[in-house]
C-alpha atoms as a printed R data frame, in Angstrom:
    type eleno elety resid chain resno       x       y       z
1   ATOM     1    CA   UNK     A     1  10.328 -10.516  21.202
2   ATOM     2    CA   UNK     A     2   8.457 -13.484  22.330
3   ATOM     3    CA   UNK     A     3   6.475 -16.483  21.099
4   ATOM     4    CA   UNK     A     4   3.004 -16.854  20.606
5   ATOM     5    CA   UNK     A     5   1.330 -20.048  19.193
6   ATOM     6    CA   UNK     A     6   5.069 -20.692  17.216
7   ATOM     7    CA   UNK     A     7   5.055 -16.933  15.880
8   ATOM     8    CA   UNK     A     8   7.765 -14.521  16.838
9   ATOM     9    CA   UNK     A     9   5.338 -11.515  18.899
10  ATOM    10    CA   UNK     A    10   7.245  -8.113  19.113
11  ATOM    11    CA   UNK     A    11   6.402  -6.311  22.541
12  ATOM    12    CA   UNK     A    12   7.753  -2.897  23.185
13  ATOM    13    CA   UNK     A    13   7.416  -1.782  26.502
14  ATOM    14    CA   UNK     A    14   8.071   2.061  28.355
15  ATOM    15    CA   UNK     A    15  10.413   2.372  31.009
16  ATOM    16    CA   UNK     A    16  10.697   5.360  33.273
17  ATOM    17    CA   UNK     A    17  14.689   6.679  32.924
18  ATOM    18    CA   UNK     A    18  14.449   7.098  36.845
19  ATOM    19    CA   UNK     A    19  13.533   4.124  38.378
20  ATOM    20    CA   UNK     A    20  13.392   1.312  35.588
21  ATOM    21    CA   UNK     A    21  10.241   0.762  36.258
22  ATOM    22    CA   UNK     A    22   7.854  -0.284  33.224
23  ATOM    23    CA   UNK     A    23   5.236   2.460  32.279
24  ATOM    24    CA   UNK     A    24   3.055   0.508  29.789
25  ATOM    25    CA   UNK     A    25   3.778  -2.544  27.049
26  ATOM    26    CA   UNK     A    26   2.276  -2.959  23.943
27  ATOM    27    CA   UNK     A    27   1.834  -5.640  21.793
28  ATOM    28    CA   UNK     A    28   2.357  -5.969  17.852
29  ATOM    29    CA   UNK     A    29   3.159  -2.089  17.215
30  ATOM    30    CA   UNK     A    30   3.989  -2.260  13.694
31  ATOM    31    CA   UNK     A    31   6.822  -0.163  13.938
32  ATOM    32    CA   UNK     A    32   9.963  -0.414  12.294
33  ATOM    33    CA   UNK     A    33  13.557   1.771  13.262
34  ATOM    34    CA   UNK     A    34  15.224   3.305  10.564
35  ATOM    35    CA   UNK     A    35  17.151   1.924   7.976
36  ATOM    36    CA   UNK     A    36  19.959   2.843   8.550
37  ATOM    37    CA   UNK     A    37  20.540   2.527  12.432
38  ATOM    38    CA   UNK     A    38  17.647   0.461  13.244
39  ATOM    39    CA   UNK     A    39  16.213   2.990  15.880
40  ATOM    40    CA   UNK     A    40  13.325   4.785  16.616
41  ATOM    41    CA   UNK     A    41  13.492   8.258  16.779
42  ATOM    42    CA   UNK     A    42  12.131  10.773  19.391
43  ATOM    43    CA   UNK     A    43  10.359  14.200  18.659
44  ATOM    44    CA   UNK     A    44   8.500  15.698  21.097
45  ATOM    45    CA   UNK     A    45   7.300  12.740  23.206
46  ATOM    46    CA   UNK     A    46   6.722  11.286  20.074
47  ATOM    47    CA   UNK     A    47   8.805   8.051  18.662
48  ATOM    48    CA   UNK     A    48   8.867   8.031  14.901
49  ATOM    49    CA   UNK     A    49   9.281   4.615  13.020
50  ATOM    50    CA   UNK     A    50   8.547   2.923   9.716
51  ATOM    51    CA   UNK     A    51   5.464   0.790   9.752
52  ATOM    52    CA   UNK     A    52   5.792  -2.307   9.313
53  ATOM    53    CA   UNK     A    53   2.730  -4.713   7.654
54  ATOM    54    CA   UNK     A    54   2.807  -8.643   7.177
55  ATOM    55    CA   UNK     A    55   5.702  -9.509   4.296
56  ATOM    56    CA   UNK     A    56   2.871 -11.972   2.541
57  ATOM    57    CA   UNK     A    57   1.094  -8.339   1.433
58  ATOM    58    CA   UNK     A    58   4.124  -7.846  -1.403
59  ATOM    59    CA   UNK     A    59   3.765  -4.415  -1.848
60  ATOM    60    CA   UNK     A    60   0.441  -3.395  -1.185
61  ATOM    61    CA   UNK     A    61  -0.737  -1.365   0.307
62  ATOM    62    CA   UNK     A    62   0.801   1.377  -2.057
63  ATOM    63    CA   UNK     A    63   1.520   3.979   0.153
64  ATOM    64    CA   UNK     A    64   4.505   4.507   2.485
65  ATOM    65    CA   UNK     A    65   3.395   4.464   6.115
66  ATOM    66    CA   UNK     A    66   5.040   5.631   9.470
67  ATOM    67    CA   UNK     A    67   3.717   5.000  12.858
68  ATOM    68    CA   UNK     A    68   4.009   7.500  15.755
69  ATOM    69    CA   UNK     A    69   4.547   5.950  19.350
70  ATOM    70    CA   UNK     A    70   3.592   8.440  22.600
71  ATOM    71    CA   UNK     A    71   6.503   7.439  24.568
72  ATOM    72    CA   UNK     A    72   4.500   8.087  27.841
73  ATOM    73    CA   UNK     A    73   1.423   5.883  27.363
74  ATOM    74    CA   UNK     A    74   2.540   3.456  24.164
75  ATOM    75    CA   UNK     A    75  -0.653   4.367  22.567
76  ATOM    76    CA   UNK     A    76   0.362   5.107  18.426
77  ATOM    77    CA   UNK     A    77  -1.292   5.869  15.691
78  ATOM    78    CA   UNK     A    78  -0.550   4.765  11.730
79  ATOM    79    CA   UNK     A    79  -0.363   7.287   9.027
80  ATOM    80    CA   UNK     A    80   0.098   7.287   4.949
81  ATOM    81    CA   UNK     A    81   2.034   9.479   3.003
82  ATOM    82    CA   UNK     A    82   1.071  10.077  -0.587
83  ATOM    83    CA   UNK     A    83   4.259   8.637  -2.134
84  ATOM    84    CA   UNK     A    84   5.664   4.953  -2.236
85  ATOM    85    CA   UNK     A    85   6.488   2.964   0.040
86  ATOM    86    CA   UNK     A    86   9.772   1.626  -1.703
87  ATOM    87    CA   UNK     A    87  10.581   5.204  -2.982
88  ATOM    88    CA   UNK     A    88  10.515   6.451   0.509
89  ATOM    89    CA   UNK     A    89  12.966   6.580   3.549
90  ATOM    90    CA   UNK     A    90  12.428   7.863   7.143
91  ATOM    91    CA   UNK     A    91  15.831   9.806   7.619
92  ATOM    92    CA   UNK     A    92  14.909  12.215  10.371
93  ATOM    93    CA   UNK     A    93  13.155  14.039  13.372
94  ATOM    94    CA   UNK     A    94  13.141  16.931  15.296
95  ATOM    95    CA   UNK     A    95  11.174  19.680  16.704
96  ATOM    96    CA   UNK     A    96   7.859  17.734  15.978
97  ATOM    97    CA   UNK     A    97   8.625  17.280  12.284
98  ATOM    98    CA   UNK     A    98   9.966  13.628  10.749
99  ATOM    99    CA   UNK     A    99  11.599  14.068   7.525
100 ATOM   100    CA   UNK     A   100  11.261  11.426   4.667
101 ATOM   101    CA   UNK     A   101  12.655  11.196   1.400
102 ATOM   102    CA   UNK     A   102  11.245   9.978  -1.590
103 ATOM   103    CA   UNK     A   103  13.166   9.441  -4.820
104 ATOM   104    CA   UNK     A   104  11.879  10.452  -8.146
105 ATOM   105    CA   UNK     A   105  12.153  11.188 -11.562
106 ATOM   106    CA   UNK     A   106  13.677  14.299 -10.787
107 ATOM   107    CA   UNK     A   107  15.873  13.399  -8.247
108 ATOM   108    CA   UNK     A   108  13.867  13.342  -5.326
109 ATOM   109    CA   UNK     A   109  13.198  15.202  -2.268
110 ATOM   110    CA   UNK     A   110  13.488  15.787   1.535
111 ATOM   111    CA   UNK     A   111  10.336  16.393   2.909
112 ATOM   112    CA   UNK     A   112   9.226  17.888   6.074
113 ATOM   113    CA   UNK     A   113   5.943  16.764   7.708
114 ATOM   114    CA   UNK     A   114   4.671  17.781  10.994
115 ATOM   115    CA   UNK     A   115   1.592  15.288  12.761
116 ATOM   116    CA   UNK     A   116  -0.957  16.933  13.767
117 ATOM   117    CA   UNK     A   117  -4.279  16.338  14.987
118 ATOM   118    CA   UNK     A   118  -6.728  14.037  12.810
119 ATOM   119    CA   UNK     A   119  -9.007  16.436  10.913
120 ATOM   120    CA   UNK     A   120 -11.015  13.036   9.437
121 ATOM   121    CA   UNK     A   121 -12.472   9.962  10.747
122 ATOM   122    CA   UNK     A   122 -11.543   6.699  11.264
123 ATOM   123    CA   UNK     A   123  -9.568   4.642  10.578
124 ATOM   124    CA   UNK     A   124  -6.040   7.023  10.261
125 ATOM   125    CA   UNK     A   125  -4.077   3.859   8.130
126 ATOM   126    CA   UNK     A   126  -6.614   5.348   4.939
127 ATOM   127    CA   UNK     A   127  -5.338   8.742   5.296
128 ATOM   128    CA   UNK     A   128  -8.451  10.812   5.325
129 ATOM   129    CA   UNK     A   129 -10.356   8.838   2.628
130 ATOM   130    CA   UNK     A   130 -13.833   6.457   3.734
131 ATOM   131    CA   UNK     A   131 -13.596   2.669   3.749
132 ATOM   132    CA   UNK     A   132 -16.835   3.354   1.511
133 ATOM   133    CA   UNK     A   133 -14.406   4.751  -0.970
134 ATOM   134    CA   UNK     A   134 -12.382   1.483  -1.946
135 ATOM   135    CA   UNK     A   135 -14.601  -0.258  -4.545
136 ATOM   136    CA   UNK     A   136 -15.073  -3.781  -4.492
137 ATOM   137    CA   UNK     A   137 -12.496  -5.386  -6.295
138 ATOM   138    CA   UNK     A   138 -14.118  -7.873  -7.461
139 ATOM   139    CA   UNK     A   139 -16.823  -5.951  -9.541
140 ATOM   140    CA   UNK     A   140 -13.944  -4.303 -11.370
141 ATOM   141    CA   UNK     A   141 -13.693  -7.086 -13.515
142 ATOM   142    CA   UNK     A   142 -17.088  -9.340 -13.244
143 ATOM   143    CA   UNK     A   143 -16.283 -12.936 -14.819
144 ATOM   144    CA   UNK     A   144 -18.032 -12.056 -18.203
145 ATOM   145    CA   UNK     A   145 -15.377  -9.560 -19.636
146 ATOM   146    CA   UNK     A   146 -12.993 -12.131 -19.391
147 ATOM   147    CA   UNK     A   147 -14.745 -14.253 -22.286
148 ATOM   148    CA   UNK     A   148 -11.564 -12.824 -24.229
149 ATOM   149    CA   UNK     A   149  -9.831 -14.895 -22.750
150 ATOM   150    CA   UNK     A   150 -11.569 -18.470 -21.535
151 ATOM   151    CA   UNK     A   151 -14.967 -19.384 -20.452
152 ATOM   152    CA   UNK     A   152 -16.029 -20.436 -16.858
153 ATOM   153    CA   UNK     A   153 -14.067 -18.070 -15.073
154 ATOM   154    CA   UNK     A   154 -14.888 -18.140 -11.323
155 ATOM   155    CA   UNK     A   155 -14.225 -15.167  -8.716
156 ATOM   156    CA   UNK     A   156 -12.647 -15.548  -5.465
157 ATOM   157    CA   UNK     A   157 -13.020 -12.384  -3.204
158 ATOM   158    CA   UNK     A   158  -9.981 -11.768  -0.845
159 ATOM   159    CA   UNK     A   159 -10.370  -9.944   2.568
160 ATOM   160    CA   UNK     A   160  -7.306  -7.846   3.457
161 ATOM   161    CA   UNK     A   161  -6.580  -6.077   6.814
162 ATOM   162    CA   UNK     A   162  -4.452  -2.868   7.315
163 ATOM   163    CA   UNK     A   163  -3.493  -3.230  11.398
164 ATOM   164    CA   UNK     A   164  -6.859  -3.741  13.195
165 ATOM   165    CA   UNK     A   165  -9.131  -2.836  10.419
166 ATOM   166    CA   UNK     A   166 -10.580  -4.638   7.790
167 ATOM   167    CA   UNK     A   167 -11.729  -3.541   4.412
168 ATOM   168    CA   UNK     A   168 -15.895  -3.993   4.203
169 ATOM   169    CA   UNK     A   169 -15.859  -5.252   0.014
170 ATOM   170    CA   UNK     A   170 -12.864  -7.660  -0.912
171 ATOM   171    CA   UNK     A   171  -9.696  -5.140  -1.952
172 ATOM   172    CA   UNK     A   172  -8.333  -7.816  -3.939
173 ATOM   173    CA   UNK     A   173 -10.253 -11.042  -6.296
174 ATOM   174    CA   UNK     A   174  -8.726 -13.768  -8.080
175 ATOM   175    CA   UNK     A   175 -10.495 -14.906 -11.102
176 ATOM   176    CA   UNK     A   176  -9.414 -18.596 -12.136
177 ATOM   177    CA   UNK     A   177 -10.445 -20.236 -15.090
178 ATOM   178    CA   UNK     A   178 -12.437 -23.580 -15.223
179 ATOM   179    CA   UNK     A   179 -10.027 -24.786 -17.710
180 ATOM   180    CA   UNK     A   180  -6.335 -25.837 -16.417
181 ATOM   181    CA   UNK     A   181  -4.601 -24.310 -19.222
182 ATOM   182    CA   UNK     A   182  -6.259 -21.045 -18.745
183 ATOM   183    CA   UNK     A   183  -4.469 -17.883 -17.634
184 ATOM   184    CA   UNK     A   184  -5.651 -16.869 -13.983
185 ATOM   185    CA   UNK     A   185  -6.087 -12.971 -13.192
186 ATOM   186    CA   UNK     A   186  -5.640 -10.925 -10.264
187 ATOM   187    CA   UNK     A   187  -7.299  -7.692 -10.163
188 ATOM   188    CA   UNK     A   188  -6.499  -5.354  -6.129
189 ATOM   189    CA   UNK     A   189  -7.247  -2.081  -5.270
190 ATOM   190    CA   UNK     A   190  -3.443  -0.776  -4.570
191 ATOM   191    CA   UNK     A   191  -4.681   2.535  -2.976
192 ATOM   192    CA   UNK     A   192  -7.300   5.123  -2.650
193 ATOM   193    CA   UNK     A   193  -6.106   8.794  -2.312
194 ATOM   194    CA   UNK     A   194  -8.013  11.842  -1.089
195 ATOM   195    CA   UNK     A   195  -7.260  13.583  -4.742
196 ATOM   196    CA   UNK     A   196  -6.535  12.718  -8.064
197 ATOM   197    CA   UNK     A   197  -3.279  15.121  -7.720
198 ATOM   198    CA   UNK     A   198  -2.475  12.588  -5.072
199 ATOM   199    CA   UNK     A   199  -2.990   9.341  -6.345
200 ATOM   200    CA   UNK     A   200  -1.087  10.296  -9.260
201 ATOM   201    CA   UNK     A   201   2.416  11.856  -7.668
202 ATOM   202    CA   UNK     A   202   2.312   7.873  -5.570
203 ATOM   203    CA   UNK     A   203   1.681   6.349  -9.089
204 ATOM   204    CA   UNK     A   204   4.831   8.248 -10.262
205 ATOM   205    CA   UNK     A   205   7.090   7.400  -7.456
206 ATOM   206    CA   UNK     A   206   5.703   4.229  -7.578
207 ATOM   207    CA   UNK     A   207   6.964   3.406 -11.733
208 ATOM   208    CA   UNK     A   208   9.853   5.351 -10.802
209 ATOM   209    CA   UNK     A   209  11.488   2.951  -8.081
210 ATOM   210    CA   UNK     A   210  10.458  -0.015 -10.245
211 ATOM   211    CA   UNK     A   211  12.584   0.848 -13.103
212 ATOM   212    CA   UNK     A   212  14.969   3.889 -11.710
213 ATOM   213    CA   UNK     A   213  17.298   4.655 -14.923
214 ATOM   214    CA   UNK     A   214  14.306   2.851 -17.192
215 ATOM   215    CA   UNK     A   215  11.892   5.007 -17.596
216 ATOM   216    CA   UNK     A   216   8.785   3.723 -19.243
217 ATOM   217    CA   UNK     A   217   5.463   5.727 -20.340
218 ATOM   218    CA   UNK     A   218   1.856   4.139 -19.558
219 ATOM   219    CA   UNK     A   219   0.741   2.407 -23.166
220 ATOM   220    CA   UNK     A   220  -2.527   3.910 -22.194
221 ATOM   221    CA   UNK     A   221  -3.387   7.125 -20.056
222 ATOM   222    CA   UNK     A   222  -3.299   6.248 -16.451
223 ATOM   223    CA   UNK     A   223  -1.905   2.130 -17.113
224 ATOM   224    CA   UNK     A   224   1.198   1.235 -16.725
225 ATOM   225    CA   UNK     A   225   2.715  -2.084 -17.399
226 ATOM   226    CA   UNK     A   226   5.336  -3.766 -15.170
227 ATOM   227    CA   UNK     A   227   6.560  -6.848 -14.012
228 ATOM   228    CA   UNK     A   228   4.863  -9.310 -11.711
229 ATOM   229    CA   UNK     A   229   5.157 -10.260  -7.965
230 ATOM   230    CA   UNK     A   230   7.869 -11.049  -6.404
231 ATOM   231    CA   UNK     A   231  10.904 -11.560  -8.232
232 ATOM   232    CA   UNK     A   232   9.507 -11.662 -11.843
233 ATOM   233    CA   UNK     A   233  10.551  -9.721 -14.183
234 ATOM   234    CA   UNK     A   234   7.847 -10.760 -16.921
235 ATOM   235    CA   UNK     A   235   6.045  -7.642 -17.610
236 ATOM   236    CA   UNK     A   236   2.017  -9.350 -16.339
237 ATOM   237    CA   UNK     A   237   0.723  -6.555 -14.542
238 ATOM   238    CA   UNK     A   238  -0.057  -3.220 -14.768
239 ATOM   239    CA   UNK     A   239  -1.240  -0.500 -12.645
240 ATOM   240    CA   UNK     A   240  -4.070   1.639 -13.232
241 ATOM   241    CA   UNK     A   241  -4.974   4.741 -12.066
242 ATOM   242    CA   UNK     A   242  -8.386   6.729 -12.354
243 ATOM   243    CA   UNK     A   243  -8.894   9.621 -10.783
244 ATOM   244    CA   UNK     A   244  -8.091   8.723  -6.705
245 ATOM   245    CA   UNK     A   245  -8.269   5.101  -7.183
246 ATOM   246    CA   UNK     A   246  -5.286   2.921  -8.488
247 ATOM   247    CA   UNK     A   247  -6.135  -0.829  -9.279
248 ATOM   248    CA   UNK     A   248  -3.593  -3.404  -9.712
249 ATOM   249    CA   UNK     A   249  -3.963  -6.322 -12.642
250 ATOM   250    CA   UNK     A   250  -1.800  -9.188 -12.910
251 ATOM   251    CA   UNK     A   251  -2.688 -11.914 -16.109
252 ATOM   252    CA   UNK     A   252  -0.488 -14.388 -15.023
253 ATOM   253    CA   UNK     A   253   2.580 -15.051 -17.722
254 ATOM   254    CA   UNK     A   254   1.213 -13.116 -20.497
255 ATOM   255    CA   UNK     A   255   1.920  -9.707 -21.063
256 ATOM   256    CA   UNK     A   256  -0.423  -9.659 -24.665
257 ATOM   257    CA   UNK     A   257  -3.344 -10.312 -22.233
258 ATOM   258    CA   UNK     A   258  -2.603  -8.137 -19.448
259 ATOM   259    CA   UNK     A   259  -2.683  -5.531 -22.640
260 ATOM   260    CA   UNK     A   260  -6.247  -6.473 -23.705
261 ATOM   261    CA   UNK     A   261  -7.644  -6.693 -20.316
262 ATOM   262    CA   UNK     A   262  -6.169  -3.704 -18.721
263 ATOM   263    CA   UNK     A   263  -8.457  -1.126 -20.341
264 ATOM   264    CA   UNK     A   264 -11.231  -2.987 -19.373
265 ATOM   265    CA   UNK     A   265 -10.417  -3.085 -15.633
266 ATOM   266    CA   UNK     A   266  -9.916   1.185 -16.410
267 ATOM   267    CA   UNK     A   267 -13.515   1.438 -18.003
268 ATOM   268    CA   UNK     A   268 -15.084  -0.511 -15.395
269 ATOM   269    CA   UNK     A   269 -13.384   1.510 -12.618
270 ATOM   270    CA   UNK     A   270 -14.254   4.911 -14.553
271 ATOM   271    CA   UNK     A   271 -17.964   4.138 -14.403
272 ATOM   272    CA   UNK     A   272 -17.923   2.683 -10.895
273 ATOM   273    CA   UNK     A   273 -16.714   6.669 -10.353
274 ATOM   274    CA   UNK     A   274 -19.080   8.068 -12.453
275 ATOM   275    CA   UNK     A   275 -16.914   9.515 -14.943
């Protein structure tokens, strides 16, 4: 660890077991050890770890992520699983599998994945699916259809980053009003998955870890309501899937409008799909 204009800069670096000598460094690896010891582990030249992205993201993206390190050239590579990331714990590797578990409604599972070869394009971090796929978050919720709410609403497109790529539309858009007493709106695409199947097994782990012993059914198909960012419990945001996609909405401190708005966010993202 070192600093870098005030920031703290992780740098891993390779040393040969013979002669201490250092084989490669690397800078900014987002690469976490496990939880419970803190350490990366090794299968088959391969070091397994946790990825780590920037705290300020909450918890998008969605999906749970691990990054693979070649332990003889540093070079890695950043991979999704289809299940979330707060429902999901690195607890093992060997023989070129890592094994993960993910708790859910019916108690959860070990699973066994072996990395292999990328059958799809770049970039890995989206897991097979095109940065073409992710809609523009923006146009899931154009200023007009919130005249339920408060005239003069004004967009403000976000660019977000996943390691060294960045999204081509805005994944996330805040929509204030023009009046101060007005609720603002935040609507962010939380994940794209290669299926429907998919998207909707990381929904359900997703609802599961936020309210374990809770359990609460969408008020709509596909939207389900739960609390805000951070620590807030008030129930302002909802996610909502549609086929692959899954948008997040967030009307800030009131739960009646994230009710009214919600649906609108899912009609808007079923015609962007053409359903």
């Amino acid at each position: 660890m070192k600093q870098r204009d005030g920031k703290q800069e992780l740098i891993l670096r390779g040393l040969d077991a013979g002669d201490g000598q250092t084989m490669w460094t690397r800078p900014n690896v987002p690469i976490s050890g496990t939880a419970e010891r803190n350490t990366l582990l090794a299968s088959q030249g391969l070091l397994v770890g946790e990825t780590i992205w920037s705290h300020t993201l909450g918890r998008w993206p969605l999906s749970y992520f691990v990054t693979f390190l070649d332990q003889w050239d540093g070079s890695y590579r950043v991979l999704p699983l289809p299940y979330s990331e707060f429902a999901s714990t690195l607890v093992g590797a060997s023989s070129g599998l890592l094994f993960v578990h993910h708790g859910l409604p019916d108690g959860g599972w070990v699973v066994a994945y072996r990395p292999e070869a990328a059958a799809s394009p770049e970039p890995y971090e989206l897991g097979g699916t095109s940065p073409g796929a992710w809609p523009d978050a923006c146009e899931l919720l154009p200023a007009s259809d919130l005249a339920m709410l408060d005239d003069g609403y004004l967009a403000f497109p976000r660019e977000r980053s996943l390691g060294s790529f960045t999204f081509p539309r805005p994944v996330s858009c805040d929509l204030v009003p023009s009046d101060d007493g007005g609720q603002a709106v935040t609507v962010t695409i939380d994940w794209v998955a290669r299926s429907e199947a998919e998207a909707t097994a990381l929904l359900e782990s997703e609802v599961f870890d936020l309210f374990q012993s809770r359990p609460r059914r969408p008020f709509e198909p596909g939207i389900h309501q739960i609390p805000g960012p951070g620590l807030d419990p008030t129930l302002d945001s909802a996610l909502i899937q549609v086929g692959p996609v899954i948008a997040h909405l967030t009307v800030y401190n009131s739960p009646k409008n994230l009710r009214r708005v919600a649906p609108v966010v899912a009609r808007n993202l079923r015609r962007h799909l053409g359903e």
